[in-house]
N, C-alpha and C positions, 0 to 999 in steps of 0.2 A: 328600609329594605324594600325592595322592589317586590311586586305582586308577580307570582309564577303560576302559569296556567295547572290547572287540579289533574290534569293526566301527567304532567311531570312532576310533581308531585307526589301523588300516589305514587306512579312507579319506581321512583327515587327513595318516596318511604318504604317499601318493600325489598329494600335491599340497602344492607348497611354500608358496602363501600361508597356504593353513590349516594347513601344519606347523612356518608361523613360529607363528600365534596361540595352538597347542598350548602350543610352547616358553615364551612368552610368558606364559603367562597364570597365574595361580594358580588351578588347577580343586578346589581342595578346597573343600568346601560349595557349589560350584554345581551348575547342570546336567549337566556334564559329571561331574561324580563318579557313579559308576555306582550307590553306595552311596542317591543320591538322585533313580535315574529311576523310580523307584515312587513316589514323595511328589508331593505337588502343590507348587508348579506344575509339575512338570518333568514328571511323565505326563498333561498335557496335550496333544492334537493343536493342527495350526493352524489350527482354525476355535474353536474352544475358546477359543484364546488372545485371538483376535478377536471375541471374542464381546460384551462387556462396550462395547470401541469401537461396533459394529454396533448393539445395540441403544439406547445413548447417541445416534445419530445418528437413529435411526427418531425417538427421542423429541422429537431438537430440531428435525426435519423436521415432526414432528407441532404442535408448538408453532410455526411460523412458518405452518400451518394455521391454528389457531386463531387469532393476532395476525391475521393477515390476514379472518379472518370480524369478529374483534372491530372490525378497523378499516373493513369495509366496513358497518357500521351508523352511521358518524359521517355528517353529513349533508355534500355538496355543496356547498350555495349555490346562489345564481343564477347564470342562463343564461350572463351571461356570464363570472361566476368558470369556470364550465365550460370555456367556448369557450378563456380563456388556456389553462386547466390541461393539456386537450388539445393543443394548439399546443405545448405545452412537449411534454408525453411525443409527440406526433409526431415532433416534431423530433431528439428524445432516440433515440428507436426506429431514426428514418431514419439518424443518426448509428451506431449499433450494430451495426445492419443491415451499412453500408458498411463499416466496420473490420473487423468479423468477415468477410468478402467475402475481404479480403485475407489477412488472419490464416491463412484456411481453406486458401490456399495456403502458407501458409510450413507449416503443420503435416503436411498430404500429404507437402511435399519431406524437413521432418526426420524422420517417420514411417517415409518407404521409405532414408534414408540409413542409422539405427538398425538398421532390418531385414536390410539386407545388411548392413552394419559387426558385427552380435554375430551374425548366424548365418556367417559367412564365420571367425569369431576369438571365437567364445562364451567368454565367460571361465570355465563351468563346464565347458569341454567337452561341454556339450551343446545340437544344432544349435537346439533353440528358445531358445537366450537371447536370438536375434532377434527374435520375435515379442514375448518376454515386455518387453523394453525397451520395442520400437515401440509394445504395445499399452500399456502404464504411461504413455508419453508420450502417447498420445490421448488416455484418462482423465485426466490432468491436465491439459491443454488446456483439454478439454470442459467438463471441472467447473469447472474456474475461470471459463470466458467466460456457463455456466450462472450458477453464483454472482452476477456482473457484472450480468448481465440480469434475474435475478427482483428481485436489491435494487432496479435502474432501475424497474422496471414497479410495486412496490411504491411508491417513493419521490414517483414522479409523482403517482400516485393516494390519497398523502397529503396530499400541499402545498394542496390546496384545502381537504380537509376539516381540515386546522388553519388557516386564515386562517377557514373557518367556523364553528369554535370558539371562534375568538381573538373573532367578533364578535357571536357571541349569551353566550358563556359565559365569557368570559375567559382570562387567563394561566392557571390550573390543567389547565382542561381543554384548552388547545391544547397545553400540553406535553405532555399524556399521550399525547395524539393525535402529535403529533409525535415522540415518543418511541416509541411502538408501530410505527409507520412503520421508525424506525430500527432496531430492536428485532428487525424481520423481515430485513432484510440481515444482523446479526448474527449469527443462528440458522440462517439460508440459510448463510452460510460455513461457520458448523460443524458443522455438520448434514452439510451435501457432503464438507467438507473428510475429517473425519472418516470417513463413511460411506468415499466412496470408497480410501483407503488403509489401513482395517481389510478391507475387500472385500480390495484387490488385493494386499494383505500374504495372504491366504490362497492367492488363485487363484495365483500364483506358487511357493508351495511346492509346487505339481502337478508332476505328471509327471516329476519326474527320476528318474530307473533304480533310482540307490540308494537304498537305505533309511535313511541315517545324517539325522537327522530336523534335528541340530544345524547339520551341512552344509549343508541346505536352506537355513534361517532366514539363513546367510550369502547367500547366493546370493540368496535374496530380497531383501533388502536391498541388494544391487547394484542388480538390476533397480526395485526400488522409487526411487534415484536418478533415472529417467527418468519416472516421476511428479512429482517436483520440477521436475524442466526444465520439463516441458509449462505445469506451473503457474507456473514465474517468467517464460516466455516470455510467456504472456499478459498476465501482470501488467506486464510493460515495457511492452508494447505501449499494452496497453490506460491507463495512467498515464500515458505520455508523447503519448497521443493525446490523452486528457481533459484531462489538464493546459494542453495548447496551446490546445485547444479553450475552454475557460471563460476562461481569461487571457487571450488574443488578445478575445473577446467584449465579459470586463470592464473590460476597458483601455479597448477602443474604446468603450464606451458608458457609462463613468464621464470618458474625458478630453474628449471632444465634450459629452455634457449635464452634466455636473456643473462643470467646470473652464469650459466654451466658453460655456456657453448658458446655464449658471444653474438650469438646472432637477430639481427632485427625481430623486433616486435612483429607476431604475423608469420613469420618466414613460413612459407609453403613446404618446407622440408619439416617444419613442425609435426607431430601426429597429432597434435592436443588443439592447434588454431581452429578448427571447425569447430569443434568443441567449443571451445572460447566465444565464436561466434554467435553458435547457435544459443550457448546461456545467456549472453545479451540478452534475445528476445525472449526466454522462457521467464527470466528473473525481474530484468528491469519492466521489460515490455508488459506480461500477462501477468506476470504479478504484481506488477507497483499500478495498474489497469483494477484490478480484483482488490486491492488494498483500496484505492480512493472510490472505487465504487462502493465500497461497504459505509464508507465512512458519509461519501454522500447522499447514500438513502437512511445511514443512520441516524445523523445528525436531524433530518426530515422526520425519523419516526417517531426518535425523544421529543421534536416539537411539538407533534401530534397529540403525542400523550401526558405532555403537562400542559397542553389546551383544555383538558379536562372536559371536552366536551362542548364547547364555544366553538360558534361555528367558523366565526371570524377569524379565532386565533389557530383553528385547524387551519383553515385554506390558506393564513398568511405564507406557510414555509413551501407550501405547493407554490404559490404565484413567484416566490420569491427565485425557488430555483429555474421557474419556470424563463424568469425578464432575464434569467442568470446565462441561462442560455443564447438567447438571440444579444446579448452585449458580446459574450463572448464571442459569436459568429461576426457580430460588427470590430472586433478587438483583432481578431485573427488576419482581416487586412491591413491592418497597420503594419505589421512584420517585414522589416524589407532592411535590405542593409548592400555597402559596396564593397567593390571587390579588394580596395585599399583596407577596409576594414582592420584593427584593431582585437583584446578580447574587451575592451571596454567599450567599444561601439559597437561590437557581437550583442554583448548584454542587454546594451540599452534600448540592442536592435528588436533584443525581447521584451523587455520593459515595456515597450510603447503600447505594445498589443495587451500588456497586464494589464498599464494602467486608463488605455481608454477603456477597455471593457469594464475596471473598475468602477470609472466616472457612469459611466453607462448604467450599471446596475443599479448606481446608487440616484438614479433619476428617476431610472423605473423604479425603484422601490417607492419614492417618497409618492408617484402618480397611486400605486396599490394601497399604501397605509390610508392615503387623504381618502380615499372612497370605502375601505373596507371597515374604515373605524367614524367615519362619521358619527355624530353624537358622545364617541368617546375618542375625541382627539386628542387629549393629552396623552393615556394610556397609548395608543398609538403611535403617537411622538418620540416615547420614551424607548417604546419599541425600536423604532426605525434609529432610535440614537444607540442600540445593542447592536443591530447590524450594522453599522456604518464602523462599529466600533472594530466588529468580527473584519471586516474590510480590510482597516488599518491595520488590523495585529497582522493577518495575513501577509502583510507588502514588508512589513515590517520585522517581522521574523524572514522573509525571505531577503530582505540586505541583509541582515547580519547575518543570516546563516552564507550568503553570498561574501562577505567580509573575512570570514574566517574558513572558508576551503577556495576561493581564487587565487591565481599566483599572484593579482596583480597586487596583491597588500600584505602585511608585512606577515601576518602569520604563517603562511605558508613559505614564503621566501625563509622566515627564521628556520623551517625545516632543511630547507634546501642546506643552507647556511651548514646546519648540524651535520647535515653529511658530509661536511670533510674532516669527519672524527670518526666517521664508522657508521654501520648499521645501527647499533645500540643506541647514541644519541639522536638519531633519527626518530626510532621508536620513542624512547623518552619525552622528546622534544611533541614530535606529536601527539602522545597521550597528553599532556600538558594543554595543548590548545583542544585539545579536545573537550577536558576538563573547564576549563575557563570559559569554552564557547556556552557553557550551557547557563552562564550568567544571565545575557539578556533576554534569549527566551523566555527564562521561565518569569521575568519580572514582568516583561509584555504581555504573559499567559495570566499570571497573575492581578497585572492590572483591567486586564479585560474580564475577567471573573467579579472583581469589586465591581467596578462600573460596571459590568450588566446586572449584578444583585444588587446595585442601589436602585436601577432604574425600573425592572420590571423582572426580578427573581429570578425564580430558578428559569422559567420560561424565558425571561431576556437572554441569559450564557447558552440557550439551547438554540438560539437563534441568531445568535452572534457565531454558532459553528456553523447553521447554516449561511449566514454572510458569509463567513468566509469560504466557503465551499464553492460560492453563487458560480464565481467564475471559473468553476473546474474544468471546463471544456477547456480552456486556452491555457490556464498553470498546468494542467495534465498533459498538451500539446510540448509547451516548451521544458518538460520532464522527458518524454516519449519520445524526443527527439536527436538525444542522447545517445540511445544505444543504434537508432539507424546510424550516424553519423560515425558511431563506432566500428559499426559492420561496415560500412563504406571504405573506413580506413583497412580495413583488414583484407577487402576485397581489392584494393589499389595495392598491396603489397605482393597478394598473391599471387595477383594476375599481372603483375611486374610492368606495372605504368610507371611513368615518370616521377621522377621524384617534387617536382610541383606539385604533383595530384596529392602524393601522401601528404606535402605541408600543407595543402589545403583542408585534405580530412583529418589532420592532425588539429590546427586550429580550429576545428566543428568538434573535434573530441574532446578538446581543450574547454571550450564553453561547456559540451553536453554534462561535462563532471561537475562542472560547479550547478547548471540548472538542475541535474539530477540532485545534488547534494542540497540547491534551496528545494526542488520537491519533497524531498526526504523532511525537512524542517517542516514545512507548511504541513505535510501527511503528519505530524507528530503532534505538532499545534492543532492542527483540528481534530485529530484521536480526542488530546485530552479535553476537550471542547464538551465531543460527544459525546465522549465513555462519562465524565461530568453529570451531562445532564440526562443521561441514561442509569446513572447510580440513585440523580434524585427522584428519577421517575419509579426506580426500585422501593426507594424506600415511600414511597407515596403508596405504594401498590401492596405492600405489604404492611402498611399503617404504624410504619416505625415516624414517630416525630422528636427523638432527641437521641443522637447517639452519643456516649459520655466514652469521649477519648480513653479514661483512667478505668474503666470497668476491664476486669479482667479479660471477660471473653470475646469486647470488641479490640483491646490491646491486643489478643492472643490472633485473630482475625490480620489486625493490621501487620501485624511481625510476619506471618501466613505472606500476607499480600505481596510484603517488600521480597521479601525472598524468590518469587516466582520468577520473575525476568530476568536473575541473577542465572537459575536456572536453566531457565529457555533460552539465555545466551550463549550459557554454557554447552547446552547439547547441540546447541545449530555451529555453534565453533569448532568442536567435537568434530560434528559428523563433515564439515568443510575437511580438517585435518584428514583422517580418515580418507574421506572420498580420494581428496587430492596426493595422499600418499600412494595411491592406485595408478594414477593417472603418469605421475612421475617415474614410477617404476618401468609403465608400459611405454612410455616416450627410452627411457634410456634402453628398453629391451628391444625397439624398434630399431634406432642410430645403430643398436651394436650387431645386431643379425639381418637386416633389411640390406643386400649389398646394392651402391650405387645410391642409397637415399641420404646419406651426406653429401657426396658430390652433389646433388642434385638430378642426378638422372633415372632416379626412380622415385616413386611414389608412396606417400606414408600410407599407411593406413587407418585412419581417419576413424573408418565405422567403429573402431573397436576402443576410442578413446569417447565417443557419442555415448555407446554402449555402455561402458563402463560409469560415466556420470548420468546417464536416465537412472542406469540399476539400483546406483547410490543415493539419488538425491529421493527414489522413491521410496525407498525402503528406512530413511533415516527421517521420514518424515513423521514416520507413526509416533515415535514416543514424544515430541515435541507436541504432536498434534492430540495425543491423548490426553497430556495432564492438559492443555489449554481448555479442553473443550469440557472434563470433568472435576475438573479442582472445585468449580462454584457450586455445581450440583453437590459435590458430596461434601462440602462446610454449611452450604445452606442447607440439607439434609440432617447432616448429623451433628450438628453444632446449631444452628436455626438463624435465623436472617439479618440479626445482630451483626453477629461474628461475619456471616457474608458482606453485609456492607461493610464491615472494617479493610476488611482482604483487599475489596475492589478499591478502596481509599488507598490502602499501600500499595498496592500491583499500580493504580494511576502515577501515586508519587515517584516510585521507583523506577516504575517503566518509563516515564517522564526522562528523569535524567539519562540513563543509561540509554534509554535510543537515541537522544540528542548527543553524548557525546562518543556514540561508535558511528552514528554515521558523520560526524562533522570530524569527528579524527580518520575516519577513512578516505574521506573527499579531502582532506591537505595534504593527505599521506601522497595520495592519486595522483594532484597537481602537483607537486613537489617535485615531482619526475619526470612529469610534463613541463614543470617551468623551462627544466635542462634542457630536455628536447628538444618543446620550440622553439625557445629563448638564446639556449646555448649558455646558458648559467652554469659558472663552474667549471667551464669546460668543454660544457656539451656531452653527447653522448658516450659511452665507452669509458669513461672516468672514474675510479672507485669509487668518488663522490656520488654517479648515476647509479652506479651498481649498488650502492649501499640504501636510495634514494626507491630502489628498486625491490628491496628486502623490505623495507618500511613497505610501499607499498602493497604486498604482497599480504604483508600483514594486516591491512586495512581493507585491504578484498574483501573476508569477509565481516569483517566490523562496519562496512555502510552499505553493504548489498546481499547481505545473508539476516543476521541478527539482530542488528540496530531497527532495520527495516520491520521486521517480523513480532518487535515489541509493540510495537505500533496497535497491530493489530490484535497481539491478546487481550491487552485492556480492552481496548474494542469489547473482542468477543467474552470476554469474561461479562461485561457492563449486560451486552444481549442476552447474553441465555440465562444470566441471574436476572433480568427482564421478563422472560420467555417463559422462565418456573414461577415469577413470582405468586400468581393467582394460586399456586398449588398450596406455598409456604404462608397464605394469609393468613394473619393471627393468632400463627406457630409461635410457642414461647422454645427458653431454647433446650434443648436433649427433647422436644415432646414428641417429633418423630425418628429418632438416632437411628432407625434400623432400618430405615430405606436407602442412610446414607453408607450403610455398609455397603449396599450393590455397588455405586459406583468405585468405592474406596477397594472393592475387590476387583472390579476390570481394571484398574489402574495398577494393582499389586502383580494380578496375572498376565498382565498388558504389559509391563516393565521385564517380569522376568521372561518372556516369551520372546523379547526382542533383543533383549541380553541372549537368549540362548542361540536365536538364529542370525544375529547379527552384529552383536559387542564381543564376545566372548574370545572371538580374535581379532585382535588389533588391528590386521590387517585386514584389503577389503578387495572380496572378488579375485584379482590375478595378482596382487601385491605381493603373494609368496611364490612367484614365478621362478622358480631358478634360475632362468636363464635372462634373469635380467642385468645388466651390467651399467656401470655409469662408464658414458663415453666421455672423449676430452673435448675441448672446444672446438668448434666450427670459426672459420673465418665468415665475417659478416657479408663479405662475398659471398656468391654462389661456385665456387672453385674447387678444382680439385685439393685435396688434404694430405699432406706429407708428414709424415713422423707423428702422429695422433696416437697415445700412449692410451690405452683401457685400461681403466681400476676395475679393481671385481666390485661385485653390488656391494650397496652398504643397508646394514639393519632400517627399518621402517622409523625407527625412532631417530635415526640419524638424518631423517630427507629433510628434515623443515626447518 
């Protein structure tokens, strides 16, 4: 055993948790060996250690600078490409606006509960561990809902100027344009992400009394757990509001004009196409921006905290995202592709930029491990062979999730295929691959779990999420670039350009569903990375060391856990249905009393279809968002930390499959309709095979852009905030505190029925019991006047979907 200097010592024997991790630990050749606090790393301070992170952040902040000057030289278009593109980011902002409204209060109230909860019970015994929480959870918050909002304000203000690419200059240059677009939400996340928890990894080693420097780094890494909350809190919210919001929009304004009426995707005679629009950016954009920002400052703070206090293996995951950044900035010019292009030359056009930044990162890593682990270069080695590892699952989960939602192979085409029997084998058919897709994931999650726990534990798979995270600037890029490319298509429909321009943004929309659908995979793959090594960092911190599957109350936990996603699927599916039987109402009540806006010579009314999906998506957010954020508090409360880790074990597993196969059956559902379109499969457009092609769809709205998406994150946030309580719950056996876990198990019961009374209680939502809404007959895909057009009377709400 290695000799440790008598002030770590002492202060380590004076406190039991850090005088398990003494016992615990093999301190020879680390930090703690006194022998090595003169050498570097270990006679580093902690701004030192943070240093590398900080300036990596300025730089990627500085490059979504420059992307954003580069992207404001693309031209506009005309007036009235304008006037959509605005209506959109209005609506989008007005949207943001209201969600953040609310949000601002849930984060005040967790703010001052934090503040008295750790200065009343400071887990370091010192009275600021209140502050230091409370204030790590505003920073996290803050940045994340920042994050959310520069991608939005970026993304808007792309989608014109690539439809105005797409129509002077072609496919190459609207990609790039659209790409750069994406490119800035990227660099926005890990620019902040980063920035902010190299900062508050610093300011948190302040002020405590003593001087044992090691001790600190622990205790920081507590308080840095309430940085993750802030950030997955927002990330729920804000994904399960987006989610609702576009899926209720695209539903209602794909099954009324596409299914009812006949008419083009987009049609400007629509009332619900803005709408459709603008949930692009609030869902995909600001939410799926808030979802992998959480995850990669998560993945970061589980490292942190099964570093136990080593100074080396704290700074590893800071440097790591740090070189992750500037590869990804060198990855992001490889992107280029021509105007002949393919969607298999589209892909690889992305690919290139993946995988040089890949090769990238993993050169910088190997230069950080050879210096940071001198004297202990195996351990190091072994390290650097978790992240390479985290690398490949990364590339690797994104083929195959790219294999089983593009047209170009055979799963998706078997959809196509299904629809010349009806909607119903459509669905079937797709659920089916949905199902199967979730095969090789989880074998590649799984084998990346083994090999990081042979090579260097729990700390290697926490660090294998952050490999694979490294490169998020550029996977978040060609995710993000998706729904501009969508908005693009939508503003070339509107604004009634040529029909070139729309197959040009039709083949960018064509890729962005599949690179959306590998984001969705990679975001699921690295959840369960994190949520992982955030569960063992729970049970490290609450001194659990054997959890026995067969014990009732951690069985009772796991059963708990599997059930929650089944859940939370269930009510963000719910609330899409709901919303979207509002929206369909108010489209057919427009056609049938607006005169002149079938023929086309008047104007829908737009705001009130905007209106109606803000209203809903924010009001259906709460019960979703309730049980996410209180289920852990009140099992670890009132059951005891057992029972919590089993939950978090089955919420992982569950949530695991079920996000993998609603968002891979809703990306084949997607393409499947797109094959026809592009392709002309089957027929092409207008063919029952499209229109049944177009029900599946429909259906898959919100199974890969509402709920699939939004499991993701509960695990997440379930792993943080059972993280975030854990210091309270040390030691707790289990019933020994049952009556704190009533509190929350009461806001939950009173929170349930309060939202049933102002919000479920009628089926319908908002204007949905409109009288005078009527189902019109079909529009010619023209813009033409309408001869002989028969009106049904409305039909019941139960009857729209």
């Amino acid at each position: 055993m290695a000799t440790v200097d008598e002030g770590t010592r002492i202060f380590l024997g004076l406190d039991p948790k850090l005088q398990k991790i003494l016992d615990s630990y093999d301190l020879k050749d680390t930090c703690f060996d006194d022998n090595l606090k003169n050498d570097f790393p270990c006679n580093l301070n902690a701004i030192e250690a943070a240093s590398l992170g900080l300036a990596a952040s300025v730089l990627g902040l500085m490059m979504v600078f420059f992307l954003s000057a580069q992207l404001s030289k693309a031209p506009r278009g005309s007036d009235l490409m304008n006037k959509i593109s605005d209506q959109i980011k209005s609506g989008a902002r007005a949207f943001l606006v209201t969600e953040y409204k609310y949000l601002a209060g849930f984060v005040v109230v967790v703010f001052f509960a934090l503040l008295a909860l750790y200065s009343a019970d400071p887990p370091s015994g010192d009275e600021t561990d209140g502050i230091r929480y409370a204030a790590c959870f505003l920073a996290g918050a803050t940045l994340s809902a920042a994050a959310g909002w520069g991608g939005m304000s970026v993304a808007t203000d792309a989608n014109v100027r690539t439809t105005q690419a797409a129509e002077q200059h072609g496919l190459a240059v609207a990609l790039r344009v659209a790409f750069t677009g994406g490119a800035v939400m990227g660099f926005t996340v890990v620019g902040l992400g980063l920035f902010g928890i190299s900062l508050f990894f610093y300011l948190v080693t302040l002020g405590y009394p003593d001087d044992v420097f090691e001790a600190r780094l622990i205790y920081a890494a507590d308080s840095l757990a309430g940085f993750g909350f802030g950030a997955s809190s927002i990330a729920l919210f804000a994904r399960v509001a987006g989610g609702i919001y576009t899926k209720a929009a695209d539903v209602g304004a794909d099954l009324v004009g596409k299914v009812e009426m006949d008419i083009p995707e987009d049609d400007p005679r629509n009332p619900a196409v803005i709408a459709d629009n603008v949930g692009d950016n609030v869902g995909d954009v600001a939410g799926m921006g808030a979802d992998l920002f959480e995850s990669f400052v998560g993945s970061i703070i589980a490292a942190i905290t099964l570093a136990n206090g080593d100074l080396a293996l704290v700074m590893l995951p800071l440097w790591v995202a740090g070189v992750g950044i500037v590869a990804s900035m060198i990855g992001f010019f490889f992107v280029n592709a021509n105007d002949a292009a393919g969607q298999k030359e589209l892909m690889f056009a992305l690919h290139k930029g993946t995988i040089v930044s890949s090769i990238c990162v993993t050169g910088f890593t190997a230069i950080i491990v050879s210096q940071l682990f001198d004297g202990r270069e195996e351990e190091g080695w072994e390290i650097f062979g978790c992240i390479v590892i985290g690398l490949v699952a990364g590339v690797l989960i994104g083929q195959v999730t790219e294999y089983f939602t593009s047209y170009s192979y055979w799963p998706v085409q078997s959809i196509t295929d299904a629809g010349v029997t009806g909607p119903a084998t459509v669905i079937i058919q797709g659920l089916g691959i949905g199902m199967i897709s979730t095969v090789f994931p989880v074998l590649i999650i799984v084998a990346t779990i083994l090999g990081c726990n042979a090579l260097a534990d729990e700390y290697g798979i926490a660090m294998a999420a952050v490999g694979m995270l490294s490169t998020l600037g550029i996977t978040l890029a060609t995710d993000a670039y998706g729904p501009i490319a969508d908005n693009a298509g939508g503003i070339a429909e509107m604004a009634e350009l040529e029909e070139r321009v729309r197959d040009t943004t039709d083949a960018l929309d064509a890729l962005g569903n599949t690179t959306a659908a590998t984001g969705k995979g990679f975001a699921i793959g690295s959840a369960v990375l994190t949520a992982l090594s955030l569960l063992s960092a729970f049970k490290n911190k609450t001194n659990i060391d054997i959890v026995d599957i067969g014990e009732p109350i951690v069985l009772s936990g796991v059963l708990v856990g599997s059930m929650l996603p089944f859940l939370f699927a269930a009510l963000t599916m719910l609330s899409v249905q709901k919303a979207a039987g509002a929206i369909i109402i108010e489209v057919r009540r427009q056609f049938a009393e607006i005169p002149g806006l079938r023929e086309g010579t008047a104007e829908a009314d737009s705001d009130k279809c905007v209106a109606i999906s803000t209203q809903s998506s924010v009001e259906e957010m709460i019960l979703p968002g309730l049980y996410g954020v209180l289920s852990p508090i009140c099992v670890g409360f009132l059951i005891g930390p057992r029972c919590l880790t089993g939950m978090l074990a089955g919420s992982i597993a569950s949530g695991m499959m079920l996000a993998i196969m609603m968002a891979n059956a809703g990306g084949a559902w997607d393409n499947s309709k797109k094959y026809i379109e592009i392709e002309g499969a089957k027929g092409g457009k207008g063919t029952e095979t499209h229109k049944a092609c177009v029900v599946g769809d429909t259906v898959g709205d919100p199974f890969k852009d509402t709920s699939g998406p939004a499991l993701n994150i509960l695990i997440k946030l379930m792993s943080i905030i059972s993280l975030t309580i854990a210091p309270l719950m040390e030691g707790d056996d289990d019933w020994d505190v049952w009556y704190y876990g009533l509190i929350p198990l009461g806001i939950m019961v009173i929170g349930t029925y309060v939202v049933y009374r102002l919000f479920w209680r009628n089926m319908t939502d908002i204007t949905a019991d409109a009288p005078s809404a009527k189902k019109p007959g079909k529009l010619p895909s023209s813009r033409g006047p309408i001869d002989g057009v028969q009106e049904s009377g409305a039909a019941p709400l139960s009857n729209l979907i």
